[in-house]
BALOBA-1460 file (C-alpha; in Angstrom, 3 decimals):
// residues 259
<rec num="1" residu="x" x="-12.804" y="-5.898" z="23.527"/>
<rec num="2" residu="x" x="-9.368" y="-5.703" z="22.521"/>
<rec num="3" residu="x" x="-7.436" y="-2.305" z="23.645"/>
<rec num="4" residu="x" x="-5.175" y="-0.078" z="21.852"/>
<rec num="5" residu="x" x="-1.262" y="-0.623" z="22.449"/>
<rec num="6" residu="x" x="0.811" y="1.358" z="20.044"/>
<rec num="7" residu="x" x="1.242" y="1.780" z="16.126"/>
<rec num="8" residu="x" x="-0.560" y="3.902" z="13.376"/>
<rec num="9" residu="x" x="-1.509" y="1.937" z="10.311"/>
<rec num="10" residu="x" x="-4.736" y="-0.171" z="10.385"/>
<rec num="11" residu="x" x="-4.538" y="-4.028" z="9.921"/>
<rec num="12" residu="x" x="-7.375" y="-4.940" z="7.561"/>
<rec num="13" residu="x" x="-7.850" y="-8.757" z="7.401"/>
<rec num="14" residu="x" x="-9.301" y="-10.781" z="4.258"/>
<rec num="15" residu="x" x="-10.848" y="-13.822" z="5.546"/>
<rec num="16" residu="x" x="-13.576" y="-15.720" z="3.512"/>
<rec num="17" residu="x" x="-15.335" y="-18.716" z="5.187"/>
<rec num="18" residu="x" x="-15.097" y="-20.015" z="8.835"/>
<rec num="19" residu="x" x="-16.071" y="-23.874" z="8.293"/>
<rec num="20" residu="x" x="-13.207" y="-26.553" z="8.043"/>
<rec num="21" residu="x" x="-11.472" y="-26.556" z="4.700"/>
<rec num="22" residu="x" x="-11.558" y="-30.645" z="3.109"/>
<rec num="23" residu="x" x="-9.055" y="-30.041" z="0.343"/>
<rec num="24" residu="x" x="-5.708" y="-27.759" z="0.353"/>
<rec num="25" residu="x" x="-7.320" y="-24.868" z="-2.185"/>
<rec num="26" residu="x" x="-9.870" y="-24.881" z="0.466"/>
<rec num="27" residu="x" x="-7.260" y="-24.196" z="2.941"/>
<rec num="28" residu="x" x="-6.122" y="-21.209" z="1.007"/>
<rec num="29" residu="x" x="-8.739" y="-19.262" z="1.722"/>
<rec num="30" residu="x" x="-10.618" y="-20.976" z="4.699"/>
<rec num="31" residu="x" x="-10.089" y="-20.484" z="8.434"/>
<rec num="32" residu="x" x="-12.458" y="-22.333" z="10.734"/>
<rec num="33" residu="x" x="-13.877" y="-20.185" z="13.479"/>
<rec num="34" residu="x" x="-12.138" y="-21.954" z="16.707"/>
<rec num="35" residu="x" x="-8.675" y="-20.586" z="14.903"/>
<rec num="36" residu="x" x="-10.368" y="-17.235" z="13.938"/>
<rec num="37" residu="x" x="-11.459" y="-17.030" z="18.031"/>
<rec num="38" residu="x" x="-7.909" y="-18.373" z="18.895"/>
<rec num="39" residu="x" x="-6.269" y="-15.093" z="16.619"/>
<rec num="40" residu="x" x="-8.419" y="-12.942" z="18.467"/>
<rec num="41" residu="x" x="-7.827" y="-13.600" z="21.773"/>
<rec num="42" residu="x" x="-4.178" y="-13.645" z="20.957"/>
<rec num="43" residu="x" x="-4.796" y="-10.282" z="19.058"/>
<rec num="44" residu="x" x="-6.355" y="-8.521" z="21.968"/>
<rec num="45" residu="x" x="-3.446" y="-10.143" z="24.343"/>
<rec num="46" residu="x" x="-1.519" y="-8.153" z="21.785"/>
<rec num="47" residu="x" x="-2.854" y="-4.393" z="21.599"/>
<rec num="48" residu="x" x="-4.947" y="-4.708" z="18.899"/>
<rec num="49" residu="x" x="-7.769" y="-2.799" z="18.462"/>
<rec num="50" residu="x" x="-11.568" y="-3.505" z="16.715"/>
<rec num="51" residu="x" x="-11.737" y="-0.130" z="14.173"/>
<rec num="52" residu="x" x="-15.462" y="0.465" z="12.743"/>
<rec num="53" residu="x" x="-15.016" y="0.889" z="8.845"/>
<rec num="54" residu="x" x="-16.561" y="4.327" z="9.235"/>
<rec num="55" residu="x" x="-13.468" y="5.507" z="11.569"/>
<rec num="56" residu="x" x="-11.429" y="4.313" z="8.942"/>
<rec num="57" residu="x" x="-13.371" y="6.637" z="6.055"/>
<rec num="58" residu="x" x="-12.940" y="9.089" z="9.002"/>
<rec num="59" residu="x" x="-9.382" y="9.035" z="9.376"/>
<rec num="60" residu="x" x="-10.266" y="8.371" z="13.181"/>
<rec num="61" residu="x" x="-8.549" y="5.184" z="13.787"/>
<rec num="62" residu="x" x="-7.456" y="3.619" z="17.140"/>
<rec num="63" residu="x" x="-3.563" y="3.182" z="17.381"/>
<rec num="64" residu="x" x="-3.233" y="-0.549" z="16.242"/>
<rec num="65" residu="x" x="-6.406" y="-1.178" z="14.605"/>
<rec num="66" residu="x" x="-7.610" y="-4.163" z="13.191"/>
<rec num="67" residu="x" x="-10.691" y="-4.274" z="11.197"/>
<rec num="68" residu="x" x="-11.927" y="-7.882" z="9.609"/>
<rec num="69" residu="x" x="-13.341" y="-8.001" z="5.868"/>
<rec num="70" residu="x" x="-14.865" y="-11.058" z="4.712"/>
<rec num="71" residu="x" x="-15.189" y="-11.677" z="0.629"/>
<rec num="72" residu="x" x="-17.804" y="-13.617" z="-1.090"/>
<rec num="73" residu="x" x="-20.746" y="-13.627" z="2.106"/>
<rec num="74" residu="x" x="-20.356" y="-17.644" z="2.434"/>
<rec num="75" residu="x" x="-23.268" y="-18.328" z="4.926"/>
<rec num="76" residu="x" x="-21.535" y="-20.109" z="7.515"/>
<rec num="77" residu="x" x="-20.704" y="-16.456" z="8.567"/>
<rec num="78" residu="x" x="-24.082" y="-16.186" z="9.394"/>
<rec num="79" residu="x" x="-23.874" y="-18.957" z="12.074"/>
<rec num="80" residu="x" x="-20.402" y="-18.543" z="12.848"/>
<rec num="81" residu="x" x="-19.481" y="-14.997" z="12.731"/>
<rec num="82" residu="x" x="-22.517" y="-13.457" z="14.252"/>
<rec num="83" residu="x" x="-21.710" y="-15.051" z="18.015"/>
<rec num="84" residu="x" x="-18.401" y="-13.730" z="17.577"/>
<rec num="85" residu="x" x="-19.342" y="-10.242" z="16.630"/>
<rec num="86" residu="x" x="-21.984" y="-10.272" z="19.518"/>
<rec num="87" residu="x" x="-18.982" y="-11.645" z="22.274"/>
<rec num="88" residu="x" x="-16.403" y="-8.992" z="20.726"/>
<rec num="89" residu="x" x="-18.639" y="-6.342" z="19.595"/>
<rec num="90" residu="x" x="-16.953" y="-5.345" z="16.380"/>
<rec num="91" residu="x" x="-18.312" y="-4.567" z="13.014"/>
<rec num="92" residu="x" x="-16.211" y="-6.525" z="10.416"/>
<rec num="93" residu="x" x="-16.559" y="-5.632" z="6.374"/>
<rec num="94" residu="x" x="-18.525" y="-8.220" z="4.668"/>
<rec num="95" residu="x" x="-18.264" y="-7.793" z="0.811"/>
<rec num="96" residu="x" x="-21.544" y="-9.613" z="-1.194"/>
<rec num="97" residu="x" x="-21.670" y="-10.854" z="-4.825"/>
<rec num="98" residu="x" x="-24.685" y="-9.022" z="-5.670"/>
<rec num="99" residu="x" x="-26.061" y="-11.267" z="-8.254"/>
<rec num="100" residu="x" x="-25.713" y="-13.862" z="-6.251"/>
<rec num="101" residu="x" x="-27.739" y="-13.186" z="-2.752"/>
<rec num="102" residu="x" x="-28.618" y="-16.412" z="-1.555"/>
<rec num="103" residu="x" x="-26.924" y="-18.254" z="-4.291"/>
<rec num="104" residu="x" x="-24.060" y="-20.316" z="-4.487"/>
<rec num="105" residu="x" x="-20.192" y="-19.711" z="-5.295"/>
<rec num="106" residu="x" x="-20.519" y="-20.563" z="-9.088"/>
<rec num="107" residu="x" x="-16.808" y="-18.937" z="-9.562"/>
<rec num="108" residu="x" x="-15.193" y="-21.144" z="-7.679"/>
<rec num="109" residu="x" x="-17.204" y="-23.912" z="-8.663"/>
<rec num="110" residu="x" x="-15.398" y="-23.220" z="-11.739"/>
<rec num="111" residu="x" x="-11.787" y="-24.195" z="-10.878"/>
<rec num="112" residu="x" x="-13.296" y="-27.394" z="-9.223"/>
<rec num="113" residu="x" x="-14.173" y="-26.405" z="-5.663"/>
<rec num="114" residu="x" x="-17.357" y="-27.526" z="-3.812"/>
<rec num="115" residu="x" x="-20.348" y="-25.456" z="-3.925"/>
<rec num="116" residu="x" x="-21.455" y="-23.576" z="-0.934"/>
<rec num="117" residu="x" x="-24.302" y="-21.284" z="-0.271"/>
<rec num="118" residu="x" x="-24.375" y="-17.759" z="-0.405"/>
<rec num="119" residu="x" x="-26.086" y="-15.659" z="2.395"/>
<rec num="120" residu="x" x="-29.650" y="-14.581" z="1.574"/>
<rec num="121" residu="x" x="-30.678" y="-10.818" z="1.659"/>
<rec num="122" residu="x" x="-32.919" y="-11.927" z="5.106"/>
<rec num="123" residu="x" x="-29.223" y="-13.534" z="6.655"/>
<rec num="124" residu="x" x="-26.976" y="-9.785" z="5.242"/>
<rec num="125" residu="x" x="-29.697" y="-7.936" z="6.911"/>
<rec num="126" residu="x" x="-29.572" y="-9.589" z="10.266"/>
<rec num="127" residu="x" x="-25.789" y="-9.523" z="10.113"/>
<rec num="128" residu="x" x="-26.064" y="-5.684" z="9.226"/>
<rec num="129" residu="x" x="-28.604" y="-5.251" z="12.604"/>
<rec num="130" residu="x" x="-25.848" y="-6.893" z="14.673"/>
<rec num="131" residu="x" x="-23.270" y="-4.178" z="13.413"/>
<rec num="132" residu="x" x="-21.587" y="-5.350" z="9.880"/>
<rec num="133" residu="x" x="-21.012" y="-2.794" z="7.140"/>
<rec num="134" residu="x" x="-21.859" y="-4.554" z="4.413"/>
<rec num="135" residu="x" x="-19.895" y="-3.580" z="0.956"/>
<rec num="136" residu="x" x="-19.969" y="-4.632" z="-2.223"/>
<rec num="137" residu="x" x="-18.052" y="-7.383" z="-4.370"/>
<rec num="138" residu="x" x="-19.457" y="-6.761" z="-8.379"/>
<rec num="139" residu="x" x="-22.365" y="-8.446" z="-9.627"/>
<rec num="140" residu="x" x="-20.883" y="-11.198" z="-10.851"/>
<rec num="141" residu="x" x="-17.527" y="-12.029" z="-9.302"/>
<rec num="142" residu="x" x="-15.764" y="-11.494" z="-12.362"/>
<rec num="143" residu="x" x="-11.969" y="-10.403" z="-13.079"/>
<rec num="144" residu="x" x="-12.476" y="-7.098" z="-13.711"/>
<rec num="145" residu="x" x="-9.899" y="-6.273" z="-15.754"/>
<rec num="146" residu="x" x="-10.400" y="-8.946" z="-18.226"/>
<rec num="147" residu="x" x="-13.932" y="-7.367" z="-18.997"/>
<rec num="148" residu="x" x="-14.946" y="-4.502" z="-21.435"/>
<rec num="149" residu="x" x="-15.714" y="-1.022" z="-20.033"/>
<rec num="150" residu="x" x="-18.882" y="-1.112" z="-20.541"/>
<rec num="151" residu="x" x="-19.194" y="-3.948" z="-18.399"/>
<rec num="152" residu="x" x="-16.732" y="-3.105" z="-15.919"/>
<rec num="153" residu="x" x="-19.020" y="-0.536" z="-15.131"/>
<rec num="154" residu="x" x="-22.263" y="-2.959" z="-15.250"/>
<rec num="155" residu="x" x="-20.805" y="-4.913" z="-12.701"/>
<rec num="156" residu="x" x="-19.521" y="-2.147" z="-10.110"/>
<rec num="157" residu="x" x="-22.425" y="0.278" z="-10.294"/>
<rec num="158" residu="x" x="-25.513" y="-2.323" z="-10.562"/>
<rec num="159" residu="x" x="-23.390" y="-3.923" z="-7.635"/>
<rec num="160" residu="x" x="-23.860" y="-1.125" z="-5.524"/>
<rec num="161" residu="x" x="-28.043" y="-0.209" z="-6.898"/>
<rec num="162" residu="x" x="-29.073" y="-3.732" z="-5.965"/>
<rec num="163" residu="x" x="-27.289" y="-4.016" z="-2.538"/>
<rec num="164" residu="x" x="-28.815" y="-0.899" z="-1.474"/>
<rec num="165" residu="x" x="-32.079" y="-1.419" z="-3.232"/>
<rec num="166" residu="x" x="-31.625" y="-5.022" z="-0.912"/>
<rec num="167" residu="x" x="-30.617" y="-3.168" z="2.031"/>
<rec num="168" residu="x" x="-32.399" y="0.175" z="2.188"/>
<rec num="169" residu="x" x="-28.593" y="1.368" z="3.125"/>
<rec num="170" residu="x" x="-25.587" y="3.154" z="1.586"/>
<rec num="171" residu="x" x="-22.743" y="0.379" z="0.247"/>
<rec num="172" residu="x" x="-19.592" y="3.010" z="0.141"/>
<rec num="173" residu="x" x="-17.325" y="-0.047" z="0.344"/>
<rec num="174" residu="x" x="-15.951" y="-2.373" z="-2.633"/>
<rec num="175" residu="x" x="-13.812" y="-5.381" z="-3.268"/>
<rec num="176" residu="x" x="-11.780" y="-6.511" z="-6.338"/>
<rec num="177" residu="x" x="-12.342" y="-9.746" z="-7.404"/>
<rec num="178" residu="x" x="-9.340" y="-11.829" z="-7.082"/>
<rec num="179" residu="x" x="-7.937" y="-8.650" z="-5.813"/>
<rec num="180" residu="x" x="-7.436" y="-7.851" z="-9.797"/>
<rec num="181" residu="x" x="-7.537" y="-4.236" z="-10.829"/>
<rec num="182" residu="x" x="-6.278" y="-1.409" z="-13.609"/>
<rec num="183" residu="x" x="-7.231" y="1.778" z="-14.147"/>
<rec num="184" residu="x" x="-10.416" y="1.294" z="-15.662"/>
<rec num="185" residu="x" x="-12.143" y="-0.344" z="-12.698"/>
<rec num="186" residu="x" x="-10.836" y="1.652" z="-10.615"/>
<rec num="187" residu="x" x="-12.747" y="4.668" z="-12.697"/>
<rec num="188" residu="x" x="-15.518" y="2.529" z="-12.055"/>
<rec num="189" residu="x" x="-15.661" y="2.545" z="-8.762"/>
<rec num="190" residu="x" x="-14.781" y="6.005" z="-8.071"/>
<rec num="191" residu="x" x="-17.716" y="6.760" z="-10.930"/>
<rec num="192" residu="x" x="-20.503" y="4.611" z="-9.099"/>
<rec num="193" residu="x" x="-19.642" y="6.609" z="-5.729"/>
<rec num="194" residu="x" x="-17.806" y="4.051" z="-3.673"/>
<rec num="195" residu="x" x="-15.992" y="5.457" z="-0.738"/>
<rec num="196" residu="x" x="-13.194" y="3.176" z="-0.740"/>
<rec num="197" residu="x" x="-12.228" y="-0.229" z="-2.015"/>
<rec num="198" residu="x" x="-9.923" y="-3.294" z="-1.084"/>
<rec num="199" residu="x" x="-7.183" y="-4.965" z="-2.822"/>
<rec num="200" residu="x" x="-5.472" y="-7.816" z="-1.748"/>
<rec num="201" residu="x" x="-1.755" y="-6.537" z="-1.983"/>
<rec num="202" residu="x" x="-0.657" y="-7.337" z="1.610"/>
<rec num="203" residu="x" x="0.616" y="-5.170" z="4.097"/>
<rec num="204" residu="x" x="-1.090" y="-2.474" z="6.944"/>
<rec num="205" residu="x" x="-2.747" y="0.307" z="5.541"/>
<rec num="206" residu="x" x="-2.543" y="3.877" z="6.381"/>
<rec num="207" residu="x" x="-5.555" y="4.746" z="4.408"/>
<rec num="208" residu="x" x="-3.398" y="7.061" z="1.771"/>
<rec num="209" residu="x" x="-5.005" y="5.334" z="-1.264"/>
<rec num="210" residu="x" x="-8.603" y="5.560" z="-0.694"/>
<rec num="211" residu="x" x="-9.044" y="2.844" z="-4.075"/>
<rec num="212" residu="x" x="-5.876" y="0.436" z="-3.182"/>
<rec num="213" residu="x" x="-6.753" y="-0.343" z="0.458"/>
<rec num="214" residu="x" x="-4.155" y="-3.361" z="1.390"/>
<rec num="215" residu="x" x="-5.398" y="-6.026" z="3.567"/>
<rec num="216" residu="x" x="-3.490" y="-9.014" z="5.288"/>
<rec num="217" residu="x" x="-5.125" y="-12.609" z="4.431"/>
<rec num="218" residu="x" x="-5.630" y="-15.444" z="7.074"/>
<rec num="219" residu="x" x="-6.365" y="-18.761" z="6.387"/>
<rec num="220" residu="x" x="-6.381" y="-22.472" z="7.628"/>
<rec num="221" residu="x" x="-1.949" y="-22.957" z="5.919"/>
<rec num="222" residu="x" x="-1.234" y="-20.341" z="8.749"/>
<rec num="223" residu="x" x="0.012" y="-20.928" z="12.274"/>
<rec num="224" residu="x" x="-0.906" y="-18.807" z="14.801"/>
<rec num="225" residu="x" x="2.683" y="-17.052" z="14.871"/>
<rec num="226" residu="x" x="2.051" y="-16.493" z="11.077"/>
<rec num="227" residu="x" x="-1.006" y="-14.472" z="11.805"/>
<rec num="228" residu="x" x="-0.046" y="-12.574" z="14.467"/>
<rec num="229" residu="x" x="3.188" y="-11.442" z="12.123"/>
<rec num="230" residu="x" x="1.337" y="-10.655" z="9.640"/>
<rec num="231" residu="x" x="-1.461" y="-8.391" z="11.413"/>
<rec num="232" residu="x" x="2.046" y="-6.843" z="12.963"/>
<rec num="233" residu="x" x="3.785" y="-6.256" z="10.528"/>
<rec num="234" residu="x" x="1.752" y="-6.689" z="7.474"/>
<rec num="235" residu="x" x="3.994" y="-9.288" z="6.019"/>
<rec num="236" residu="x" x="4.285" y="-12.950" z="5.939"/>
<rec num="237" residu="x" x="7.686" y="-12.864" z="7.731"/>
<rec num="238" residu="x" x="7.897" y="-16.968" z="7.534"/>
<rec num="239" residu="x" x="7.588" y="-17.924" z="3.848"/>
<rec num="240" residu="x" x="9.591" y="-14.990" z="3.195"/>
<rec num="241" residu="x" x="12.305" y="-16.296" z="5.693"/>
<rec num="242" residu="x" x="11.517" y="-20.087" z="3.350"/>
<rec num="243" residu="x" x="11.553" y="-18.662" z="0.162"/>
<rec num="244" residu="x" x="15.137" y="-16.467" z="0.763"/>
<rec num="245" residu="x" x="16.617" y="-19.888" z="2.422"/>
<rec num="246" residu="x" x="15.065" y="-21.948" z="-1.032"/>
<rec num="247" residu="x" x="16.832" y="-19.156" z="-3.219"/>
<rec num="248" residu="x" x="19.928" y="-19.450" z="-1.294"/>
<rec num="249" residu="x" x="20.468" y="-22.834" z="-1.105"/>
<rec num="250" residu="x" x="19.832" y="-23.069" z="-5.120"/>
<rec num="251" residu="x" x="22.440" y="-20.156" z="-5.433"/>
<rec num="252" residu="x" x="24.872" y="-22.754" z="-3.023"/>
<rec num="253" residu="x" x="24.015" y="-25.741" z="-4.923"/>
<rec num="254" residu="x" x="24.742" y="-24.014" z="-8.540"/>
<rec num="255" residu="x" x="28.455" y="-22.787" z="-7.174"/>
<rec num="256" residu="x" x="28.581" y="-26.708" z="-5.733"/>
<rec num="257" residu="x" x="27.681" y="-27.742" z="-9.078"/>
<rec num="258" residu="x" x="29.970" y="-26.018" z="-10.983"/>
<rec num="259" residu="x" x="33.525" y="-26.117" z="-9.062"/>
């Protein structure tokens, strides 16, 4: 178990799949679960403590909490995460496409990425005995604020019916697609009767905007300083450090240039 060391705001992690990227968009969003065990260890070392969602709703969160979320309910969670949550005993977020249970990730199919399968409602129910709060993550996995209202609303309130028609459970918890939002799914949401939702604007979260939770994203590009920065701090202090150094050095090389 990890322990509490100091700090206020929670750390809420987006992950996505645990199994080895094979191409570089892959890499974007995958971390294999050795490196997810590895950030863990090193996160406990740390101070950082497992939060339950529900102490988060609550307002009852450890000092330095860290609570995982996982997007899109890949089923290699189902082999890989569930020995972790059983060693660690934490109850990570795990956001489902619900028109897709047991399916396969036809939106990122789209921009040319392999297909992988989609936990069943059998696999989210076994995960959800072992302690996940399972949330929801539209019908569809649309960008919600490209659609209609009518269909915003389609896809956040039948999202939440047919998880909990699936589930014989409450889903109070909801992920953007993409992270996209505007005001009119964010209506939505607050309409169907979700609790809270996540964005993927980095940074710790206090908990202050119940609809614009931050979160802090992982994946296989990091090194283990990276994460442990960025569950710290909430930002990605290296690229920053690179992308400052790029914009000086072309502010340097223009003055070169020019006298």
């Amino acid at each position: 178990m990890l322990h509490a060391l100091g700090g206020h705001a929670a750390c809420l992690v987006a992950l996505h799949s645990l199994s080895q990227p094979q191409t570089p968009r892959e890499a974007r969003f995958y971390l294999p679960a050795p490196r997810l065990r590895q950030f863990l260890r090193t996160a406990g070392w740390l101070g950082m403590r497992h939060a339950h969602p529900d102490a988060f709703l609550a307002g009852k969160l450890p000092r330095r909490s860290l609570i995982l979320t996982f997007d899109d309910c890949y089923d290699d969670l189902h082999q890989e995460l569930l020995p972790i949550m059983r060693e660690e005993g934490f109850s990570p977020l795990l956001f489902a496409v619900a028109g897709q249970l047991g399916g396969s990730n036809v939106w990122d199919q789209e921009t040319g990425m392999r297909p992988r399968s989609l936990m069943t409602v059998a696999q989210l129910r076994e995960m959800q005995q072992a302690g996940a709060v399972i949330g929801a993550h539209s019908v569809s996995h649309a960008a919600l604020p490209t659609l209609g209202v009518d269909a915003i609303t389609r896809e956040v309130q039948d999202s939440k019916s047919r998880l909990e028609d699936a589930l014989g459970s409450r889903v109070d918890w909801f992920a953007y697609p993409y992270g996209e939002v505007d005001s009119r799914v964010r209506a939505a949401v607050e309409e169907a009767g979700f609790k809270a939702a996540v964005t993927l604007a980095p940074g710790l979260d206090t908990g202050g905007d119940r609809l614009g939770i931050r979160r802090v994203e992982l994946t296989s590009n990091d090194t283990l300083p990276d994460m442990v920065s960025k569950v710290l701090t909430g930002k990605d202090i290296r690229r920053g450090l690179q992308r400052r150094a790029r914009a000086q050095w072309l502010r340097l090389s223009g003055r070169a240039s020019t006298s």
